[in-house]
C-alpha positions as CSV (number, residue, x, y, z in Angstrom):
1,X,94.0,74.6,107.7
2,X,95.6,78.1,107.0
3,X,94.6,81.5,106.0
4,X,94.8,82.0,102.5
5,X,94.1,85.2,99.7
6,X,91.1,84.0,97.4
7,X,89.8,85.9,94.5
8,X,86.2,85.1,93.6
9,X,85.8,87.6,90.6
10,X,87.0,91.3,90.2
11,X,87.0,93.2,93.3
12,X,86.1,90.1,95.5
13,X,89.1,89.0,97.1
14,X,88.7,86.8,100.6
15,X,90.8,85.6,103.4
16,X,89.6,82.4,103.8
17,X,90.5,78.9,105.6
18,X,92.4,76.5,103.3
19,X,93.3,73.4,103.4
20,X,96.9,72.3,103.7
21,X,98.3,69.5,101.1
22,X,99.4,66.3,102.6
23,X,103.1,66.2,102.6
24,X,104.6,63.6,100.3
25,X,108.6,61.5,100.6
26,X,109.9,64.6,98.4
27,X,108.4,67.8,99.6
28,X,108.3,69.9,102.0
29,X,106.0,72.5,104.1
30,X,106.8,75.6,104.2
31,X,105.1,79.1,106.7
32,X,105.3,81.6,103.9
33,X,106.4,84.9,105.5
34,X,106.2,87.3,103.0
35,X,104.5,87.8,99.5
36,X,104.6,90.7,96.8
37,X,101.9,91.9,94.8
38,X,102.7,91.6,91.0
39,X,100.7,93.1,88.1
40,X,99.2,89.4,87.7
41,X,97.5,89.4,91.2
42,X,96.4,93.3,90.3
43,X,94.9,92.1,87.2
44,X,92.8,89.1,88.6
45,X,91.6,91.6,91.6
46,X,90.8,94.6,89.3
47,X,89.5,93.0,86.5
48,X,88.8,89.3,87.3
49,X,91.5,88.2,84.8
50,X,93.5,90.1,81.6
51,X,92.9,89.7,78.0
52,X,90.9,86.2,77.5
53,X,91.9,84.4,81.0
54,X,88.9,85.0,83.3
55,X,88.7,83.5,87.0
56,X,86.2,80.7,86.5
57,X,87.1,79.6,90.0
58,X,88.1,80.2,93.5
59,X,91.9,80.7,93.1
60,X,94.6,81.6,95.5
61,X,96.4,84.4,94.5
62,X,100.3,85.2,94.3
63,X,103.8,83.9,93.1
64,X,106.5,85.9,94.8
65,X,106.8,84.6,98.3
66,X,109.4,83.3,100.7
67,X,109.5,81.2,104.5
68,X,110.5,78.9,106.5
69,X,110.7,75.0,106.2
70,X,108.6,73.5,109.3
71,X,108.7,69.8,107.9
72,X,110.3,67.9,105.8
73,X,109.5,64.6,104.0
74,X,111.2,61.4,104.1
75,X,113.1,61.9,100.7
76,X,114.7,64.8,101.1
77,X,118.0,64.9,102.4
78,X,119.3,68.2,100.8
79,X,116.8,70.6,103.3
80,X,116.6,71.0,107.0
81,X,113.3,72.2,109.4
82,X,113.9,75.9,110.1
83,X,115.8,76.8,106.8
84,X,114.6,80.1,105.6
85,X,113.7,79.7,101.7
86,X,113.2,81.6,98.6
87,X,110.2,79.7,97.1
88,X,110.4,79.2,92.9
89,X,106.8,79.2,91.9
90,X,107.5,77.5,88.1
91,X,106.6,73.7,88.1
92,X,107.7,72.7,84.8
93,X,106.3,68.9,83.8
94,X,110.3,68.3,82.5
95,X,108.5,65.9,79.9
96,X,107.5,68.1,77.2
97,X,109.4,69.0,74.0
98,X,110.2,72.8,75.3
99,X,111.1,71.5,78.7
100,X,113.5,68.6,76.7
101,X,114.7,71.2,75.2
102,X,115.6,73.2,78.1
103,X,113.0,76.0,77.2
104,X,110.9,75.4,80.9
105,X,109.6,78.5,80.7
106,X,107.2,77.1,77.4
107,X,106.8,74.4,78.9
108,X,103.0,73.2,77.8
109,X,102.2,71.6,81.1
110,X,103.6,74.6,83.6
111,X,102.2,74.5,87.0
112,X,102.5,78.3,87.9
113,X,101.0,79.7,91.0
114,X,97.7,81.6,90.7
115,X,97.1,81.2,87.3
116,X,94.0,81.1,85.4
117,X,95.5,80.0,82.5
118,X,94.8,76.5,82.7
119,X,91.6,74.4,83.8
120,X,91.3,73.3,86.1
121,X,93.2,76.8,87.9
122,X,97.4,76.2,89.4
123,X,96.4,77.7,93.0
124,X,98.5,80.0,94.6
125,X,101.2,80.7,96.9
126,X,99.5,83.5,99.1
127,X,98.8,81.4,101.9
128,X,100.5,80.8,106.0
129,X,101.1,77.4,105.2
130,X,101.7,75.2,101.9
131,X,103.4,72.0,100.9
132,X,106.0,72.8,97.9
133,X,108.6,70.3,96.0
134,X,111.7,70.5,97.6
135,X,113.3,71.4,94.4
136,X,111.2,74.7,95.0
137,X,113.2,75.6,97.7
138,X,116.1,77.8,97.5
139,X,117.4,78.3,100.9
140,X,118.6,82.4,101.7
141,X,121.9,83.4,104.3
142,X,120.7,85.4,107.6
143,X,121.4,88.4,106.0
144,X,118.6,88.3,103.5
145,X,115.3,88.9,105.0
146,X,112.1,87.4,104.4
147,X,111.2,91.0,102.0
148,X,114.2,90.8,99.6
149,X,114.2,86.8,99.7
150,X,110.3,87.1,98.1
151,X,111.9,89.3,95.1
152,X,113.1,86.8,94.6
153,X,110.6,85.9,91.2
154,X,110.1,89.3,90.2
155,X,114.1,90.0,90.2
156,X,114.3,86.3,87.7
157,X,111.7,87.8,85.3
158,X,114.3,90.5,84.8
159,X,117.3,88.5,84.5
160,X,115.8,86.6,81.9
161,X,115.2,89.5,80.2
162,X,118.9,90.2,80.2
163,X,119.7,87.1,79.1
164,X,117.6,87.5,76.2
165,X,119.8,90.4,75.0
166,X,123.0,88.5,74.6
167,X,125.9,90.4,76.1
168,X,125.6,93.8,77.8
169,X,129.0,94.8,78.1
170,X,129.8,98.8,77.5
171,X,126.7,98.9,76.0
172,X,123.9,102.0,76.4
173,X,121.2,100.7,77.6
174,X,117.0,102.0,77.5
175,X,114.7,100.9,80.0
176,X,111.3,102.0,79.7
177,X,108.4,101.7,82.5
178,X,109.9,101.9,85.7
179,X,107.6,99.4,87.8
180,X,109.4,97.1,89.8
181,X,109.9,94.6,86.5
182,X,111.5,97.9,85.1
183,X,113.7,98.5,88.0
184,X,114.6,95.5,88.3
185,X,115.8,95.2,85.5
186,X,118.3,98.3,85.6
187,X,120.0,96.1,88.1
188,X,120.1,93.2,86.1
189,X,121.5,95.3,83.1
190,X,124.4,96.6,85.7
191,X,125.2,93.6,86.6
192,X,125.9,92.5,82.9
193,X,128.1,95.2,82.2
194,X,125.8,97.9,80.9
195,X,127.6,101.2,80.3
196,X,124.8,103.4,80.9
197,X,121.3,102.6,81.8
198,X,118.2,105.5,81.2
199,X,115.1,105.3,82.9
200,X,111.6,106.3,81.5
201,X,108.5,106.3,83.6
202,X,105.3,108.8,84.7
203,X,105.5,108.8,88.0
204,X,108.8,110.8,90.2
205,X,109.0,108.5,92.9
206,X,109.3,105.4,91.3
207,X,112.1,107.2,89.1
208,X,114.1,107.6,91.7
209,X,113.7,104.2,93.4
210,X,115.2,103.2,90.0
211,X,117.9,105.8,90.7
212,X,118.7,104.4,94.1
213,X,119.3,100.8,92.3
214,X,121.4,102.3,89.3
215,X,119.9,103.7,86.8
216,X,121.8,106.7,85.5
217,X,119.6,109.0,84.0
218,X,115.5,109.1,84.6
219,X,113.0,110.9,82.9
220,X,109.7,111.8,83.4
221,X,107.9,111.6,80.1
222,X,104.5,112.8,81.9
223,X,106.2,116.5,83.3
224,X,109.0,116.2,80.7
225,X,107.3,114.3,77.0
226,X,110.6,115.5,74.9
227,X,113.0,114.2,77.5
228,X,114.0,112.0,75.1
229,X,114.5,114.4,71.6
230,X,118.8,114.5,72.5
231,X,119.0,110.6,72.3
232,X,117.6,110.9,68.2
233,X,120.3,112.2,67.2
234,X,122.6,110.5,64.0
235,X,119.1,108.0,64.2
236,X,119.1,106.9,67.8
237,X,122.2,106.3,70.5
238,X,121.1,103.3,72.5
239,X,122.3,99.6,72.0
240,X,119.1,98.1,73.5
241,X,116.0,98.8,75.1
242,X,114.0,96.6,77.6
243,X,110.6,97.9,77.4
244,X,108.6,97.1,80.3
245,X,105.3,99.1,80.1
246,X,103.6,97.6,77.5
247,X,102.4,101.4,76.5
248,X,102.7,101.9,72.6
249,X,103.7,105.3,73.2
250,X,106.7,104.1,75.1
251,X,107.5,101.5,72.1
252,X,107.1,104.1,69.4
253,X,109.5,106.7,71.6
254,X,111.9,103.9,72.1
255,X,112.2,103.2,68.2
256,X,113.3,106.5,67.8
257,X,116.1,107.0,70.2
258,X,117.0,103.2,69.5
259,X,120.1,102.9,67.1
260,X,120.4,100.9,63.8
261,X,120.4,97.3,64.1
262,X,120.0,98.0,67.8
263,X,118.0,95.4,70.1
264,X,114.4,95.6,71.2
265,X,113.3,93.6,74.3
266,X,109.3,93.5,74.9
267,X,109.1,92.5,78.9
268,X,105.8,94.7,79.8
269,X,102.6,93.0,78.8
270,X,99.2,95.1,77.4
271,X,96.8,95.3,75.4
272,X,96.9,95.2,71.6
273,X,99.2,97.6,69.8
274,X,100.3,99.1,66.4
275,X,104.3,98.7,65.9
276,X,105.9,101.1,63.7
277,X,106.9,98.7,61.0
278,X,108.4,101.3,58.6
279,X,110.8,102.4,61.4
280,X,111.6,98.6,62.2
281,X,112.7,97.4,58.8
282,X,114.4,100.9,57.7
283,X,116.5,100.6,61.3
284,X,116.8,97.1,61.0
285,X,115.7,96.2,64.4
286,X,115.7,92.9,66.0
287,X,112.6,92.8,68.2
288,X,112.3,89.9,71.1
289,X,109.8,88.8,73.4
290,X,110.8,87.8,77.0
291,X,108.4,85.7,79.4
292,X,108.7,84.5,82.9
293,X,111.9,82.5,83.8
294,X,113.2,79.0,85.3
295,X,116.7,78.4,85.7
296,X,117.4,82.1,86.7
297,X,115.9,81.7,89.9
298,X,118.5,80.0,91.6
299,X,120.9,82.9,90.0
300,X,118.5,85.3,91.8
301,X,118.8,83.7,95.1
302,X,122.5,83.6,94.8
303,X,123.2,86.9,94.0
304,X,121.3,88.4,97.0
305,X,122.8,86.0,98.9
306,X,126.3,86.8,97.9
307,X,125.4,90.7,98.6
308,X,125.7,91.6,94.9
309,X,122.7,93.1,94.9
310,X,120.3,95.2,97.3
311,X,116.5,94.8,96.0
312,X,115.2,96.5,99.5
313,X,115.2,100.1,97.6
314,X,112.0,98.3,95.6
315,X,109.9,97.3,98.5
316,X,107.7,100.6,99.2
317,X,104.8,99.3,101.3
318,X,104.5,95.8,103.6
319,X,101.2,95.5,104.9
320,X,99.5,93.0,107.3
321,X,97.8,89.9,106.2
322,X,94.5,91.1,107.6
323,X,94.9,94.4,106.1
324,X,95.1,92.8,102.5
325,X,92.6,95.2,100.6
326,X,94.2,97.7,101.8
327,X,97.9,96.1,99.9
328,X,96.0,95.7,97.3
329,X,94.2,99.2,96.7
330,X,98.2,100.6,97.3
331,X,99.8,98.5,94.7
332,X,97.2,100.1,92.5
333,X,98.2,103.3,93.4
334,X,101.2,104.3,91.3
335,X,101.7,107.7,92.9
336,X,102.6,106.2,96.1
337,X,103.8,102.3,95.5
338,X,106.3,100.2,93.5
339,X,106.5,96.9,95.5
340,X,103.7,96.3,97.9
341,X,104.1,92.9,100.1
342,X,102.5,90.9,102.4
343,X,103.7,90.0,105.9
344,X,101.9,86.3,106.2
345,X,102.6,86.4,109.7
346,X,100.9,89.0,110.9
347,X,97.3,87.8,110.3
């Protein structure tokens, strides 16, 4: 038995005692150290769920977490007790036609920590201890701490959103929302060879946590709504645009400043909107969905391990395991927070 992070309903999240899988010839278990808060986990506390996916049952929460292997099972040669791990939380079935086809992320039998989705619930990662498939496990160097090794998820979300844009090279790029998706995503743009990456967001401070991981220009839209009018000029002067808010007054500004033929990537999730189809067809956009990731975990995990990239600048609040609501209520709190995590070892 372990400590875990239940949610009941909205508002009622519990640390409770949970039991521990038994290990199996080709897993491992794991002491998670550390876990971050995405908007998922915010939307199950808050609300009890988001948009038809309602908690019908207890459910641990949380998908972003790293630790440390404590036992190993008899198959697995390739992992040693101790190693320090990046843990990926998609658990494609590798059977279905979208996983034959190499499209995991569609996969129609994913196994996703702390989802709702499906019945009965995938249960969570934000527990001490857990039992994971050793193909989970992405091992970390020294120099990565538990923190950055458990942006690990969040960090493949936005490569994949890169990816879905094709080649970034010299190209002027639009990034709007500046949570940590949206951050995260100005690094994955740099790293593809994006000539210039602007930032949009309504809160100063994380602006300029999006600064200190490359962005080159942000802009306030709350203090400063025309901060945008320059970048219409001969109908718009950026290549792409990642739009991670899921606000339809940051899609409509984004059509505008976005060039002919110019590429749209939706990464933020929302409620229902209206799309400015007349702008679409007359700029001839090509508009794209992103969603989760697979195979660009173990790309995250290598990059932070070969110091390519810093995520630390993301990680604003680490909190105590027993002080959980109080994580909670400061990831909700956009004035203060971008990345709030969970130090499972400190319970």
């Amino acid at each position: 038995m372990s400590l875990a992070l239940v949610i009941h309903g909205a508002k009622d999240l519990r640390l409770e005692e949970y039991a521990t899988e038994t290990l199996s010839s080709r897993q491992v278990k794991v002491q998670v150290k550390a876990g971050g808060i995405c908007g998922s986990d915010m939307h199950y506390f808050q609300h009890g769920g988001f948009g038809t996916v309602r908690v019908r049952q207890p459910m641990v929460l949380g998908h972003e977490v790293s630790g440390v292997i404590t036992q190993i099972g008899a198959a697995v040669k390739d992992l040693t007790v101790g190693t320090r791990i990046s843990i990926s939380p998609s658990r494609p079935c590798l059977q279905c036609e979208f996983c034959q086809k190499g499209l995991h992320n569609h996969c129609l039998n994913m196994r996703f920590y702390g989802s709702a989705m499906p019945w009965p619930h995938i249960q969570g990662a934000f527990r001490q201890e857990m039992v994971i498939d050793s193909t989970q496990a992405h091992p970390v160097f020294d120099h990565v701490s538990n923190s950055q090794a458990a942006m690990a998820e969040p960090f493949s979300v936005a490569l994949h959103a890169v990816a879905r844009a094709g080649s970034l090279m010299g190209k002027r790029v639009l990034v709007t929302g500046c949570g940590p998706i949206g951050a995260l995503t100005v690094v994955a743009a740099k790293l593809a060879g994006a000539l210039e990456v602007v930032v949009t967001d309504i809160t100063d401070q994380t602006l300029q946590r999006a600064k200190l991981v490359g962005a080159d220009q942000v802009f306030n839209t709350s203090t400063t709504p025309n901060a945008l009018e320059p970048f219409k000029a001969n109908k718009g002067v950026f290549d792409v645009m990642f739009e991670a808010s899921g606000n339809q007054q940051a899609i409509v500004a984004g059509f505008e400043v976005l060039k002919p033929r110019g590429l749209f990537i939706q990464v933020g999730t929302g409620g229902e909107v209206t799309i400015p189809l007349n702008i679409l067809v007359a700029k001839e956009f090509d508009f794209r969905g992103s969603f989760r990731f697979h195979e660009e975990f173990a790309q995250a995990v290598s990059l932070m391990n070969q110091k390519r990239v810093d995520l630390t600048p993301i990680i604003s609040h680490t909190v105590p395991l027993n002080s959980f609501l109080d994580a909670f209520r400061l990831a909700g709190d956009r004035t203060q927070s971008m990345k709030v995590q969970i130090d499972f070892s400190q319970a």
